[in-house]
C-alpha positions in Angstrom: 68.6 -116.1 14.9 67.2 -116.5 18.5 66.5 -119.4 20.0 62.9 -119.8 20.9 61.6 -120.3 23.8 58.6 -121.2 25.6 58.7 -119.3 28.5 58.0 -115.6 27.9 59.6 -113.0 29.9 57.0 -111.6 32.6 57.0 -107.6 33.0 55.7 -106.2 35.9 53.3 -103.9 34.3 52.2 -102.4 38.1 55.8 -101.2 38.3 55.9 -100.1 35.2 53.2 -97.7 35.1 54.3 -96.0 38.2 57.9 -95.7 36.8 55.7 -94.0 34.0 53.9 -91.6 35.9 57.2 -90.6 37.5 58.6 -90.1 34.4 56.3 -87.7 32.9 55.7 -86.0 36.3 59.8 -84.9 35.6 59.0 -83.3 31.5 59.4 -80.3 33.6 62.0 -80.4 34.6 63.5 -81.8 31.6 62.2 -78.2 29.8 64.5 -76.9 32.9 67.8 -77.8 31.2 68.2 -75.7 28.4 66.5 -73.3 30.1 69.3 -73.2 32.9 72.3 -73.0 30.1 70.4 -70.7 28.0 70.1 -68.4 31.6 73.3 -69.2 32.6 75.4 -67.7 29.6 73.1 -65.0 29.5 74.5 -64.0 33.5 77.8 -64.6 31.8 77.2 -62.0 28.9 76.7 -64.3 26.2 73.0 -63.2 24.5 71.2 -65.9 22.5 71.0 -65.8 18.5 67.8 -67.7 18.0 69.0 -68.2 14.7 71.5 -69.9 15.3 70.1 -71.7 18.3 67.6 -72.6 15.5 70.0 -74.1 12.8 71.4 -75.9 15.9 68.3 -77.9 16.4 68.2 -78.2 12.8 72.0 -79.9 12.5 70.7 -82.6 15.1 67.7 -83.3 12.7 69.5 -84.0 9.7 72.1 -85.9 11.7 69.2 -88.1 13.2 68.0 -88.4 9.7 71.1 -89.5 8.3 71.1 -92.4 10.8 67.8 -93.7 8.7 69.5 -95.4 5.6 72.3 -96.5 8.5 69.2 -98.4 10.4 67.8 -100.0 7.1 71.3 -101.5 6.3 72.2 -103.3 9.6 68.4 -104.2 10.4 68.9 -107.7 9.4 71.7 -108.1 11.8 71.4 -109.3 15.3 69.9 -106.8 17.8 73.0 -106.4 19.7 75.5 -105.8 16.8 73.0 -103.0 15.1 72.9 -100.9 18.3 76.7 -101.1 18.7 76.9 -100.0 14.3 74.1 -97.2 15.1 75.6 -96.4 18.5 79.0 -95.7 16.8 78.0 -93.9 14.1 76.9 -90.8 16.0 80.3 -89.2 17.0 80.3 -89.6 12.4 77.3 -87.9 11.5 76.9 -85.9 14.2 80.2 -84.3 14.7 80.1 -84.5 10.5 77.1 -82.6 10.6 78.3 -79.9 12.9 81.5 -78.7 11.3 79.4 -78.6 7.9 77.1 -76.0 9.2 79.6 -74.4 11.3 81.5 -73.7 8.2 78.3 -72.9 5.8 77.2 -70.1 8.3 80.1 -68.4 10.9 82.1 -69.5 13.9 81.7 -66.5 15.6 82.4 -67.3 19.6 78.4 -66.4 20.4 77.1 -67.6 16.6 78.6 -71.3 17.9 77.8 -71.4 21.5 73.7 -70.4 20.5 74.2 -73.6 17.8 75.5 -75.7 21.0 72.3 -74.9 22.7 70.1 -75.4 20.1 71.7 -78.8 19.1 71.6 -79.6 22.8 68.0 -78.5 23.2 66.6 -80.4 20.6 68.1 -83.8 21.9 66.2 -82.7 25.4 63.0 -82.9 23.4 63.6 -85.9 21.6 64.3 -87.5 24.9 61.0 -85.9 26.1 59.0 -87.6 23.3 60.4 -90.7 23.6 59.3 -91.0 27.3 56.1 -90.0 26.0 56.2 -93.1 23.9 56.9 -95.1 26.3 54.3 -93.9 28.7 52.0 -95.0 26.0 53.0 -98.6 26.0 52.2 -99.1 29.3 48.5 -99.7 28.6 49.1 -101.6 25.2 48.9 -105.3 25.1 49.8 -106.0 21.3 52.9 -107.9 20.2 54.8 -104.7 19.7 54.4 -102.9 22.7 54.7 -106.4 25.1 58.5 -106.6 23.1 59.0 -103.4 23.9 58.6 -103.0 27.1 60.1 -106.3 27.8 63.0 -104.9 26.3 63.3 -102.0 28.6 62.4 -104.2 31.6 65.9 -106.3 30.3 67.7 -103.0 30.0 66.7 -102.3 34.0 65.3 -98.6 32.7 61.8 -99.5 34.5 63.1 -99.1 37.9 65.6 -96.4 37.5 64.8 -93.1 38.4 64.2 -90.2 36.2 66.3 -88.0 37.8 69.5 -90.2 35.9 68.0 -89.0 32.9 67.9 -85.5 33.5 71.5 -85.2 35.2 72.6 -87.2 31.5 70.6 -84.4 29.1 72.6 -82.1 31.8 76.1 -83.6 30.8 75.1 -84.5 27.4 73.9 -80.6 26.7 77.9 -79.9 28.1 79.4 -82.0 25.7 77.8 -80.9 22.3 77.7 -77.4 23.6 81.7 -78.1 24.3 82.4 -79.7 20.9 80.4 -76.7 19.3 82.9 -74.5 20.3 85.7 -76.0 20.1 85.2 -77.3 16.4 84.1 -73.8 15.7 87.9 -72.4 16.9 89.8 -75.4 15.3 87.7 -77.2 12.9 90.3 -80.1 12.4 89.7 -81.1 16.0 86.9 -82.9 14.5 88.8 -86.0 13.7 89.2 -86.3 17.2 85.4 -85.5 18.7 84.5 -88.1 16.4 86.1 -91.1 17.8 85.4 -89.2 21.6 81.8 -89.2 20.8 81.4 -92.5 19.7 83.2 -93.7 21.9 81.8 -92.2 24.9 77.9 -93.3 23.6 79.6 -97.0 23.0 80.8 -96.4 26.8 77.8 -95.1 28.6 75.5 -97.5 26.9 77.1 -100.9 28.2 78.2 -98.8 31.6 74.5 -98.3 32.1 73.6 -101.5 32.2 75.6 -102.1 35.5 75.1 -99.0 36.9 73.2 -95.7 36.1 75.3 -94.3 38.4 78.6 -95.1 36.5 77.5 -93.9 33.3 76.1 -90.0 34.6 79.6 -90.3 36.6 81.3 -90.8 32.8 79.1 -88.7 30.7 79.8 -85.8 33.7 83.5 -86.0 33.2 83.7 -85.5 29.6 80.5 -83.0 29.3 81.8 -80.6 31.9 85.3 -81.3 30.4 84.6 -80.2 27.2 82.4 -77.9 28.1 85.5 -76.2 29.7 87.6 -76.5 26.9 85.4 -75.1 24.5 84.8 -71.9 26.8 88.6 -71.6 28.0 89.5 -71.2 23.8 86.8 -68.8 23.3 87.6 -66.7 26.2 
């Protein structure tokens, strides 16, 4: 349990709202970054399957879903220790979820890197809503939203700038576009994305909190990594 205290934390709702209005001024270019992967392996010769883009975005879904039950369990625990369980669990379901319907439909070199894209896209505009969200709060003054935003105030994701977050949806579309591939070659691989993903979220997260700059460094190296990777054993 928390101690309570008497002294609430302050957030500087002026700074706030501009970070806000910076943030949603940058949805654009946010749209941008499938757009520049999807145009960029079409140069390349590698033609879309919206189909399988489609299925892509739906394998996120049901991974995000599967995080629900996951959430209800470790609730009760303290805030800290049920990020870390939820935080670890992704490289699980997610990399769980992606062999499954790699192996339900084909893992055909173009069938797997228009799934990559579509998981990657859909993750883009998850990340677009969410700063939607939070845009929202800014004008709020109910218990909820004060919480909330002091928690992102603590987190120190009111001053940084967006463009961090679209260089991560940039490295971040690398890496599941990369592990895509390469479970698609060598399914069995998986038992070794899992514990990479996972561990790279658990990474990021806590890097972040020192420096924004450390963790796009760290996502970078492992997106365009296995981004590489997954196109070197498909080529």
């Amino acid at each position: 349990m928390n101690p309570i205290t008497t002294e609430p934390i302050i957030v500087n709702e002026e700074v706030m709202a501009k970070a806000s209005v910076r943030s949603l001024l940058c949805l654009p270019l946010y749209l941008a970054v499938p757009a520049l992967f999807w145009y960029g392996f079409k140069l390349a010769g590698y033609e879309m399957d919206w189909q399988a883009f489609g299925l892509g975005a739906l394998g996120w879904f049901i991974a995000l879903l599967l995080r629900g039950p996951l959430s209800a369990v470790v609730m009760k625990l303290p805030r800290d220790q049920a990020a870390n369980i939820i935080g670890l669990s992704s490289g699980v379901l997610e990399e769980g979820t992606r062999v499954i319907l790699l192996a339900l439909t084909s893992v055909a070199s173009s069938w797997a890197l228009s799934v990559g894209q579509g998981w990657a896209a859909i993750e883009v505009l998850y990340v677009m809503i969410n700063i939607v969200a939070i845009a929202s709060l800014v004008k709020r003054t109910d218990e909820k939203a004060t919480q909330a935003k002091q928690m992102l105030d603590a987190q120190g994701l009111v001053q940084t700038s967006p463009f961090w977050g679209i260089l991560e949806r940039i490295w971040a579309s690398a890496f599941h576009i990369g592990c895509t591939l390469i479970v698609a070659r060598y399914p069995w691989t998986v038992v070794a994305l899992i514990p990479l993903h996972s561990g790279l979220n658990w990474f990021a997260v806590r890097l972040v909190k020192d420096s924004v700059g450390k963790s796009s460094i760290l996502i970078a190296l492992f997106g365009i990594s296995v981004l590489t990777v997954g196109l070197v054993i498909h080529s």
